[in-house]
C-alpha positions as CSV (number, residue, x, y, z in Angstrom):
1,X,0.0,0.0,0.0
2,X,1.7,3.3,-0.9
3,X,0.8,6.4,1.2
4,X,1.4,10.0,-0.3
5,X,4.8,11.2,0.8
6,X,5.4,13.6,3.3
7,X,7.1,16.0,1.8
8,X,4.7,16.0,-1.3
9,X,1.1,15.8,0.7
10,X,-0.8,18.8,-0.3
11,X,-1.4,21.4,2.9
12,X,-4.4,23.1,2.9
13,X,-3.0,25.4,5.3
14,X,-0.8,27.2,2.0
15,X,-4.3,27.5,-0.6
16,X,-5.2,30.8,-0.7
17,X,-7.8,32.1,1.5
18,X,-10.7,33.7,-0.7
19,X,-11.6,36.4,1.7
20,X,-8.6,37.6,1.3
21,X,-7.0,36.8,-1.6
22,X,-5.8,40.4,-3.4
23,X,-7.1,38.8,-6.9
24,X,-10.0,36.8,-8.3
25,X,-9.9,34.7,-11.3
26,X,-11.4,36.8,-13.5
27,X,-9.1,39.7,-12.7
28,X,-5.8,37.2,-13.3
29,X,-7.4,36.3,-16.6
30,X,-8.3,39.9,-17.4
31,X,-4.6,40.6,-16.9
32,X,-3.3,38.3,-18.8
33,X,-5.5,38.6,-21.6
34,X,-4.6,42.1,-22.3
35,X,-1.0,41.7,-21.6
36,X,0.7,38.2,-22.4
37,X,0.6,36.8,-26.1
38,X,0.2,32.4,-26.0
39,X,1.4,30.0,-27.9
40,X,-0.1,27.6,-30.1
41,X,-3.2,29.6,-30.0
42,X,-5.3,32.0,-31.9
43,X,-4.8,35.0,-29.3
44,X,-8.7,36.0,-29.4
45,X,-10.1,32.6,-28.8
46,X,-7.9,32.2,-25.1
47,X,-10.0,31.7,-21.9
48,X,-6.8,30.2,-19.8
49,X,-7.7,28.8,-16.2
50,X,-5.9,30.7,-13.7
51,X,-4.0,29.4,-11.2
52,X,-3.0,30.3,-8.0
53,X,-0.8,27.9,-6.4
54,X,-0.2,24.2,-6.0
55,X,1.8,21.3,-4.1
56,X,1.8,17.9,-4.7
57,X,-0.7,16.4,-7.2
58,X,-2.8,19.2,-6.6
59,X,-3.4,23.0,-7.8
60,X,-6.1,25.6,-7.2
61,X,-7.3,28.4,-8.4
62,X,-7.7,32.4,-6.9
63,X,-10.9,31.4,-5.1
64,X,-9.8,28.1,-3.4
65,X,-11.0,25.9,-6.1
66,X,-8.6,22.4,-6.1
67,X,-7.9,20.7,-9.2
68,X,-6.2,17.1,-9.3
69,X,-3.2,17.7,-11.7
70,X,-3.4,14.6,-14.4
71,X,-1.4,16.2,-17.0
72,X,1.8,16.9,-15.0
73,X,1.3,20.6,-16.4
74,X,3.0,19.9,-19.7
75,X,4.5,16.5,-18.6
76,X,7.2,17.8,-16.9
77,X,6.4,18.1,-12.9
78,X,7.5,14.5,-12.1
79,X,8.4,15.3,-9.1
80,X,5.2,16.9,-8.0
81,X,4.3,20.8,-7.2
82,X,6.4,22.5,-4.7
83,X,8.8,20.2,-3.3
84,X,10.4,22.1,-0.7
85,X,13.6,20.5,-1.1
86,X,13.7,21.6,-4.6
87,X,12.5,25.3,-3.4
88,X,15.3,25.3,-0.7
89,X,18.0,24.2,-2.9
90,X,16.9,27.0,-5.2
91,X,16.8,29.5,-2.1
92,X,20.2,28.6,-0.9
93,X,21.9,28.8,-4.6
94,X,20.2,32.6,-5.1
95,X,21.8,33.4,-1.7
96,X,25.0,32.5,-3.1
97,X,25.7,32.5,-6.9
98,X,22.5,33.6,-8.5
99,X,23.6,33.6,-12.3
100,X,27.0,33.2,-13.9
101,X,28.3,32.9,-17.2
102,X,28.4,29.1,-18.9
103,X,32.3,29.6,-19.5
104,X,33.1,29.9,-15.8
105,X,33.5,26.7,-13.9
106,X,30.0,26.1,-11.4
107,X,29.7,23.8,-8.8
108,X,26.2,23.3,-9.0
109,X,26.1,22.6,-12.8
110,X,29.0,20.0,-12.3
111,X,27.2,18.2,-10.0
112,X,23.9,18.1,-11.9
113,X,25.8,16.6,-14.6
114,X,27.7,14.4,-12.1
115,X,24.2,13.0,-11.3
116,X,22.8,13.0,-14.6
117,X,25.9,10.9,-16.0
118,X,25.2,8.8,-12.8
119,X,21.8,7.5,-14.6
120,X,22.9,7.6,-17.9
121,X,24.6,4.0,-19.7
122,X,28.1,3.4,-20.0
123,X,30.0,5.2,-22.6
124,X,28.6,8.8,-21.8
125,X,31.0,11.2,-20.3
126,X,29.5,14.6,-20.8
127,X,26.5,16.8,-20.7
128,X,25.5,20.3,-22.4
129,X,23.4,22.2,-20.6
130,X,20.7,24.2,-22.6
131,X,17.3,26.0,-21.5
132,X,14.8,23.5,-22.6
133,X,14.0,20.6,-24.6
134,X,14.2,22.6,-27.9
135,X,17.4,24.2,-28.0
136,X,18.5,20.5,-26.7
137,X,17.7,18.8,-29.9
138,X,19.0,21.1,-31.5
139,X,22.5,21.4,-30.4
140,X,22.5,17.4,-30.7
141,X,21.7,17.8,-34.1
142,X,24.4,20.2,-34.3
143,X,26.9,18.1,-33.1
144,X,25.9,15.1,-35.3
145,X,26.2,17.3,-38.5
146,X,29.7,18.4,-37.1
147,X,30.6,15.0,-36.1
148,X,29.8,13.3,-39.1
149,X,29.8,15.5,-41.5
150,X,26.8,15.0,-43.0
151,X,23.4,17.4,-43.1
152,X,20.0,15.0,-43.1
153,X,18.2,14.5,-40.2
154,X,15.8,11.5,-40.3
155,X,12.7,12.0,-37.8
156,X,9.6,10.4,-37.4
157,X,5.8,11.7,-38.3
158,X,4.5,11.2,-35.1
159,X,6.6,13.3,-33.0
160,X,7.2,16.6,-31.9
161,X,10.8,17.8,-30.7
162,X,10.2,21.6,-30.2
163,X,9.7,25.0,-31.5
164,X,12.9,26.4,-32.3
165,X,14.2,26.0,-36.1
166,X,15.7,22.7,-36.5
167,X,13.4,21.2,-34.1
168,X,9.9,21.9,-35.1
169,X,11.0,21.0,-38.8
170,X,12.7,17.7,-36.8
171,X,8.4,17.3,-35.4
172,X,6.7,15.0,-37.8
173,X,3.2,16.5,-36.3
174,X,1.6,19.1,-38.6
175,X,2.8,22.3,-36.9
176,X,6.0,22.1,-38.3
177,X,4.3,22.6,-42.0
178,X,4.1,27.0,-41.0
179,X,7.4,26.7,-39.6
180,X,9.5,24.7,-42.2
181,X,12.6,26.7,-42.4
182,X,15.5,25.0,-41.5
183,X,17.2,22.7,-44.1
184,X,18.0,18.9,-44.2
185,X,15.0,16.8,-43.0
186,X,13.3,14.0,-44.0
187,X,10.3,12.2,-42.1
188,X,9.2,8.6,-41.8
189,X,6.8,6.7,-40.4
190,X,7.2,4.8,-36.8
191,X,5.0,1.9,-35.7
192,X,1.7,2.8,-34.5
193,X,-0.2,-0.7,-34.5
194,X,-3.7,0.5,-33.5
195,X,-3.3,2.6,-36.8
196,X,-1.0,0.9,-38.6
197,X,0.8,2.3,-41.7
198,X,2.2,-1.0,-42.9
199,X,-1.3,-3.2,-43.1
200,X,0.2,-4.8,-39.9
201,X,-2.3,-7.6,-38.2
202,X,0.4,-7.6,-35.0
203,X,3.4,-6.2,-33.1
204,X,5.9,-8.6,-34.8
205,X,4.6,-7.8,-38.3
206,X,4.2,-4.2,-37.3
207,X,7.8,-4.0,-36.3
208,X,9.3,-6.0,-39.1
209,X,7.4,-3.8,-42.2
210,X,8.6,-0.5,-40.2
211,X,12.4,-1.2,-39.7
212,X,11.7,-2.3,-43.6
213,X,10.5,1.2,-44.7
214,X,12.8,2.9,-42.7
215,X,15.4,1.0,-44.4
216,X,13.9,2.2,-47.9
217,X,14.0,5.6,-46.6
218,X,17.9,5.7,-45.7
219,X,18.7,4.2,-49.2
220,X,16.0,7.0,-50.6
221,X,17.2,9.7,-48.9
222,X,21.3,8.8,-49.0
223,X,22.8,7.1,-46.2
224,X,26.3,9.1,-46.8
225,X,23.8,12.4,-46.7
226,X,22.3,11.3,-43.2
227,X,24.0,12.0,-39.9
228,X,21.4,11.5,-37.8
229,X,18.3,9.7,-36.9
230,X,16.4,11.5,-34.6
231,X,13.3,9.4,-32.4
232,X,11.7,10.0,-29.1
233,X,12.1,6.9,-27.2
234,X,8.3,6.5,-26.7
235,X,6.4,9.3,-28.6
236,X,4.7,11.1,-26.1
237,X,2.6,14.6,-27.7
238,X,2.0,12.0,-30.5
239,X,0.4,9.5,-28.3
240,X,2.5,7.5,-26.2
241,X,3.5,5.1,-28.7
242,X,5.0,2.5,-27.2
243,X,7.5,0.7,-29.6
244,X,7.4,-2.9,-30.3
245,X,9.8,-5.1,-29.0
246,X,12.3,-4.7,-31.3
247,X,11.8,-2.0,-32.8
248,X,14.5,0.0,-31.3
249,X,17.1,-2.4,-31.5
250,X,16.4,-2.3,-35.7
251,X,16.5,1.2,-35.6
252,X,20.3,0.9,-33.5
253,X,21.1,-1.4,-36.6
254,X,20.0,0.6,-39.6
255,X,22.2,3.2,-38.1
256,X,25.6,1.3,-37.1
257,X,25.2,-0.2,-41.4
258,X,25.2,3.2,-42.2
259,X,26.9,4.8,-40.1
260,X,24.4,7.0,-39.2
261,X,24.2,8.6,-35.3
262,X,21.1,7.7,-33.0
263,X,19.7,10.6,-31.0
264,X,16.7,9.3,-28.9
265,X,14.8,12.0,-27.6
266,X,14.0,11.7,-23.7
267,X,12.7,15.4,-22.8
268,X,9.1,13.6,-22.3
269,X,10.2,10.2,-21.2
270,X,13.0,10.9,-19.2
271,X,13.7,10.7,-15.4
272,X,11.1,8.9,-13.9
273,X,8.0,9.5,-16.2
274,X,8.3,5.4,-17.7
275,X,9.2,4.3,-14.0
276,X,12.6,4.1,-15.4
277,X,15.5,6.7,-15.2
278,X,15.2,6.9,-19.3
279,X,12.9,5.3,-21.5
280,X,15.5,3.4,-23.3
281,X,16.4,1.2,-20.0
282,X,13.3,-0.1,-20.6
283,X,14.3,-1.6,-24.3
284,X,18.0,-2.2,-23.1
285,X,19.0,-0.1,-26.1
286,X,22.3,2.6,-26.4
287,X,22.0,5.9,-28.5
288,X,24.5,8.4,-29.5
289,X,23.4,11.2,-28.1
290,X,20.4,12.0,-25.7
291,X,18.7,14.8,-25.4
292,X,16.4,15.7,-22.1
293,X,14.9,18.9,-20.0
294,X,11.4,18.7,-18.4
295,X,11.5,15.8,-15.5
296,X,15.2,16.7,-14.7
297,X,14.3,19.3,-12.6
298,X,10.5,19.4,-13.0
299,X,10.7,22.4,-14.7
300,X,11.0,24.3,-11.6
301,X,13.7,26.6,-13.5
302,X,13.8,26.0,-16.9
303,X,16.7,23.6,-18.3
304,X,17.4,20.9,-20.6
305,X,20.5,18.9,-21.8
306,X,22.5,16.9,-24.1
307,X,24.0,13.5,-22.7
308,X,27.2,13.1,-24.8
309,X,28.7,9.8,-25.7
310,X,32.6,9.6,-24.9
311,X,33.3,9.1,-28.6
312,X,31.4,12.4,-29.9
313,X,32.8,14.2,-26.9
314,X,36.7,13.3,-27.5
315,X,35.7,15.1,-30.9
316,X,35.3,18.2,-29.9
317,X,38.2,17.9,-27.7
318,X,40.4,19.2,-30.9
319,X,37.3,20.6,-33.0
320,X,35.4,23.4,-32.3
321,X,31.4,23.2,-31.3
322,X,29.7,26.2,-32.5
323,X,27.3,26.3,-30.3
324,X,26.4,28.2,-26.8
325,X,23.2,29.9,-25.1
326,X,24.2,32.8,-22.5
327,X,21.6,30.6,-19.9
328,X,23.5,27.5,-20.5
329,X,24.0,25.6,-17.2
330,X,22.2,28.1,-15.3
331,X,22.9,27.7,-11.4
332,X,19.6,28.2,-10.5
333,X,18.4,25.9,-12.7
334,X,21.3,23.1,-11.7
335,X,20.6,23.7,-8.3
336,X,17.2,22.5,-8.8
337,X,18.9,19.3,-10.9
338,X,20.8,18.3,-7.8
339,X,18.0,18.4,-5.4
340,X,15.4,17.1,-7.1
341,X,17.2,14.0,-8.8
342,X,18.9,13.7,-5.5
343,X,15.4,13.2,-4.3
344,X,14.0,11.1,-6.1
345,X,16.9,9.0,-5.1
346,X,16.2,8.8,-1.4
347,X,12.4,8.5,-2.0
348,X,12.1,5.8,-4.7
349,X,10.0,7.7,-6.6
350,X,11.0,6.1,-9.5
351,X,10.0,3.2,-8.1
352,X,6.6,4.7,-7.1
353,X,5.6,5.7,-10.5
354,X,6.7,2.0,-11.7
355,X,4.7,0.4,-9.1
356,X,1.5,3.0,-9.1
357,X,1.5,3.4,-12.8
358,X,1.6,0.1,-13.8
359,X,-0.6,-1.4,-11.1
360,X,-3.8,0.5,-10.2
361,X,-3.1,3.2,-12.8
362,X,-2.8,0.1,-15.6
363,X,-5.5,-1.5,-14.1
364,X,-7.8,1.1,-13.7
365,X,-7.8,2.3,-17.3
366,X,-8.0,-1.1,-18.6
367,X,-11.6,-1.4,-16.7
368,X,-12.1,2.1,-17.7
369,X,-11.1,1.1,-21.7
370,X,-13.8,-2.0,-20.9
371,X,-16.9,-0.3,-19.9
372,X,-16.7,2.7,-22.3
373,X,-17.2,1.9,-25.9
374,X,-16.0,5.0,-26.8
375,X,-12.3,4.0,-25.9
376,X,-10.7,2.2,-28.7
377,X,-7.6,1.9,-26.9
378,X,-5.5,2.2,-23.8
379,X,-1.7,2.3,-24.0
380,X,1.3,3.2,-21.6
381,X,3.7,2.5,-19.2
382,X,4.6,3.8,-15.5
383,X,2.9,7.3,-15.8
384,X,3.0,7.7,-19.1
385,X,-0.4,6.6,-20.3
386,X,-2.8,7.3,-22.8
387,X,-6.7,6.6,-24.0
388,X,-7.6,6.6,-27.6
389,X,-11.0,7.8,-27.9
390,X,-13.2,7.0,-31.0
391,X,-16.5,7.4,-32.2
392,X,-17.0,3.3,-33.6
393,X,-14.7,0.8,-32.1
394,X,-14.9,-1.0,-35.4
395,X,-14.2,1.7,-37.9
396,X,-11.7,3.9,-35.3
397,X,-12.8,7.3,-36.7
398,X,-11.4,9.8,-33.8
399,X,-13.9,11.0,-31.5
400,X,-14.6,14.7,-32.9
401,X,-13.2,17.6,-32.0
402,X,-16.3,19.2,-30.2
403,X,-16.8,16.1,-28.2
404,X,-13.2,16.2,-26.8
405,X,-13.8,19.4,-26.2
406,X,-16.9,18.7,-24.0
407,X,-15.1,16.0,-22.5
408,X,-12.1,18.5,-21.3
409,X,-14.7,21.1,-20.0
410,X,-16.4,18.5,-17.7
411,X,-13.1,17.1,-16.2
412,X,-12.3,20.3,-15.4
413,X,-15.5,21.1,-13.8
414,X,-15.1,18.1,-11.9
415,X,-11.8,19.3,-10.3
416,X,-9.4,17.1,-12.7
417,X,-6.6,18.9,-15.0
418,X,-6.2,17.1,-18.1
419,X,-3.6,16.4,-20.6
420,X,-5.7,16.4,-24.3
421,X,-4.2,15.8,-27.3
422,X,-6.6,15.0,-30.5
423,X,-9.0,12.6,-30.3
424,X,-7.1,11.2,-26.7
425,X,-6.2,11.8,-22.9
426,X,-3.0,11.1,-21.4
427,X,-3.4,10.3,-18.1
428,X,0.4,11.8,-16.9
429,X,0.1,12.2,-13.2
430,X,3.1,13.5,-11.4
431,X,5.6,10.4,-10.5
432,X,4.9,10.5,-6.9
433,X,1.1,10.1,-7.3
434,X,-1.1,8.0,-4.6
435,X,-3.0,4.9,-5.1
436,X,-5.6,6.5,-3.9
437,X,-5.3,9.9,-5.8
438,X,-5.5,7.7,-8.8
439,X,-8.6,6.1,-7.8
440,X,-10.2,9.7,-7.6
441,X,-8.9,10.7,-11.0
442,X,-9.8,7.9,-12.4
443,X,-13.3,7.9,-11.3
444,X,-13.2,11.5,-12.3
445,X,-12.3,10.4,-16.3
446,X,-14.9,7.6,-15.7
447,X,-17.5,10.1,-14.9
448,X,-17.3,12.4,-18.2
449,X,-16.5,9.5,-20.8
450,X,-20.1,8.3,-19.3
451,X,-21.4,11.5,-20.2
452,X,-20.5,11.5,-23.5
453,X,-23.0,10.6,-26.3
C-alpha cells in the first residue's frame, strides 16, 4: 500500500484564503489577456484557467477551487508541485551564486551533470546544458552534422521535438508545415499498430514492415547524406506510442550499417516518467546522443541537456562546437537538478511511479477502456499513459473535436486537469502520485467519458 509522501502531501493550510485573496480569477485572466501573447493559439479565442498555487498532485485556483493535476502541467512536474527540497535548494543557490556565465567553472552545474551521468549507460561522459527541450535537440543535431559530416536529419511523423528551427521542422506533427525553415529533413513513419501504416495484423509484423521502410528511406534519402536519426524513445505529444519489442534495437542497426548517429529523444520520457530513469532502459538499447529537460528538474527553473557519448565528446576535444546559449547551465536551474534527482533517489520515486503506474493506474484504465465503448484503446507504461477515444470501435474514426472538447470542459468542472491531445487523454500524473489519488482521478475520467453521447 503506498501512502502519499510527506514532503509532497498537499497542505491546505498554503491555498489561498478567498476572503482575502488580493485577486479573483477573473481579474488574473483579465490581466493576462490584455497583456501576455500564448502560444499555439489563436490569441482572441484564449480563456486560460488561472492558477493560484499548488503542491503535490494538486493545484487551485484564486478562489480556493482544487484541481487534481493529471497532466503533470505539460508532462514535466515529475516530481510533484512544490517540493520544498527543490524550493530550498533553489533558495540557498540565489543566496549564493544567483547567475553566472556558462564559460566559468560552477559547482552546482558540475554536480547536476555528475548526477545525470550517474543515470545515464556506460559510454557517456559529458553533458550540455541548454534551456529547454528545444534548443537540446537542436544542439545534438548540431553536433551530429559536425561530427559526421553529413546534413539530413531523419525523424519520425508522429513526434514533436520543439519550436525552435531545426526542431519543429525535426516534429513529424503538422505544426511544423508554417514553420518549415531549416534545411535537411526528411520524415518517416514509426509503428503505431492500432493505426497501422504498414497493413500490420500484429506487433511482430508491425515492427518488421517499419524497420523495412525505414530502411527504404535511408537508401532514398542517401545514407552518406544522413547524420542523424532523430526518435523519441516512446512518442509522447504524438500519443504515447509505445515501440514494439524490437523495434528500437532495428532502428540501433540501420544506423551502425550506415553509419548514421542515433539521437533518442528523452525530454518527455526521461527521469522517472516510464518508471525508469530513461525510457531506453526499458528496451536495453544505447544511443549516441540524448537529449532531455522537463522531468530533470521538474521544470521548476527551466533547463534541458545533451547526454554526450565519450566518442562524440573526445571530438570536440580538438574541434570546435559552435554552439552556446548565455543561460547554459544556469545555477539556479542546476541547483534545482541536484535536489530534485537527488530526491528522487532517497524517496524511490522512481520506483513509485513503476509500481502506481503500472498497477492501479494500468488496471484502472483497462476497466475504464472496458466499460466505455467509446475508448478504442488504452496504451502506456509507469505514468505515461494514454486513452484513444473514438467514435466506432470497429471503424476507429477519432472521437470529434467538439466532443473532446466537452469531455475536457467536464473534467475540469469536476476538479481534474487534463492532458488532451486530438482525439485522446493522457493520463500523466506526477511520478509521486497516490493509489488512492488515482482512484479519484480515475473515477473523475470515468465520470465524463459516461457523459459523453
Amino acid at each position: 500500500m503506498h501512502t502519499a509522501n510527506p514532503l509532497h502531501a498537499p497542505n491546505p493550510l498554503h491555498a489561498p484564503n478567498p476572503r482575502h485573496a488580493p485577486n479573483t480569477n477573473a481579474d488574473i485572466i483579465s490581466l493576462d489577456r490584455q497583456h501576455v501573447f500564448h502560444s499555439w493559439s489563436q490569441q482572441g479565442q484564449l480563456n486560460p484557467m488561472a492558477i493560484a498555487g499548488a503542491e503535490g498532485c494538486r493545484m487551485w485556483d484564486f478562489e480556493g477551487r482544487q484541481y487534481l493535476d493529471f497532466s503533470s502541467q505539460l508532462v514535466n512536474t515529475n516530481i510533484g508541485h512544490q517540493n520544498p527540497k527543490v524550493i530550498a535548494a533553489i533558495k540557498a543557490q540565489a543566496e549564493t551564486l544567483v547567475t553566472v556565465a556558462p564559460a566559468h567553472a560552477n559547482q552546482a552545474r558540475g554536480e547536476a551533470a555528475k548526477r545525470i551521468l550517474a543515470r545515464a549507460p556506460a559510454g557517456f561522459s559529458k553533458v550540455f546544458f541548454t534551456n529547454a527541450g528545444a534548443d537540446a535537440n537542436e544542439n545534438a543535431i548540431r553536433m551530429a552534422r559536425s561530427f559526421t559530416g553529413r546534413d539530413k536529419i531523419l525523424s519520425a511523423y508522429r513526434s514533436y521535438h520543439g519550436n525552435t528551427g531545426a526542431a519543429i521542422v525535426a516534429t513529424g506533427d503538422p505544426r511544423r508545415v508554417p514553420n518549415e525553415f531549416a534545411r535537411g529533413h526528411a520524415h518517416f513513419f514509426n509503428p503505431y499498430l492500432y493505426r497501422s501504416d504498414f497493413w500490420a495484423s500484429h506487433e511482430e509484423e508491425e515492427c518488421q514492415r517499419a524497420l523495412q521502410h525505414l530502411r527504404r528511406v535511408i537508401e532514398c534519402e542517401g545514407p552518406e547524406a544522413i547524420a542523424a536519426i532523430l526518435l523519441e524513445t516512446i512518442p509522447g505529444t504524438a500519443g504515447i506510442l509505445i515501440p514494439p519489442q524490437g523495434y528500437l534495437d532495428g532502428v540501433r542497426a540501420l544506423a551502425d550499417e550506415f553509419g548514421i548517429l542515433l539521437i533518442f529523444d528523452e525530454v518527455m520520457a526521461g527521469f522517472g516518467r516510464t518508471g525508469s530513469w530513461f525510457a531506453f532502459d526499458l528496451f536495453n538499447v544505447k544511443p549516441d546522443l540524448i537529449t532531455f529537460a522537463k522531468g530533470v528538474n521538474s521544470g521548476y527553473v527551466p533547463a534541458g541537456g545533451v547526454i554526450v557519448s565519450e566518442a562524440i565528446s573526445h571530438y570536440f576535444d580538438d574541434h570546435m562546437f559552435y554552439g552556446g546559449l548565455t543561460y547554459s547551465g544556469h545555477p539556479l536551474a542546476m541547483a534545482a537538478i541536484v535536489a530534485t534527482l537527488d530526491t528522487m533517489e532517497a524517496h524511490n520515486i522512481v520506483d513509485n511511479a513503476a509500481t502506481i503506474g503500472n498497477g492501479v493506474l494500468a488496471t484502472g484504465l483497462q476497466h475504464i477502456s472496458q466499460k466505455h465503448a467509446i475508448v478504442g484503446e488504452t496504451r502506456g507504461v509507469g505514468v505515461f499513459h494514454a486513452l484513444e477515444l473514438v467514435e466506432d470501435r470497429q471503424t476507429r474514426t477519432p472521437l470529434a473535436a467538439d466532443k473532446m472538447n466537452q469531455l475536457k470542459a467536464s473534467l475540469i468542472s469536476k476538479g481534474l486537469l487534463p492532458f488532451i491531445a486530438a482525439n485522446r487523454i493522457h493520463v500523466v500524473p506526477p511520478c509521486i502520485v497516490t493509489e488512492a489519488e488515482v482512484q479519484e482521478g480515475l473515477s473523475l475520467i470515468d465520470q465524463a467519458l459516461g457523459e459523453i453521447a
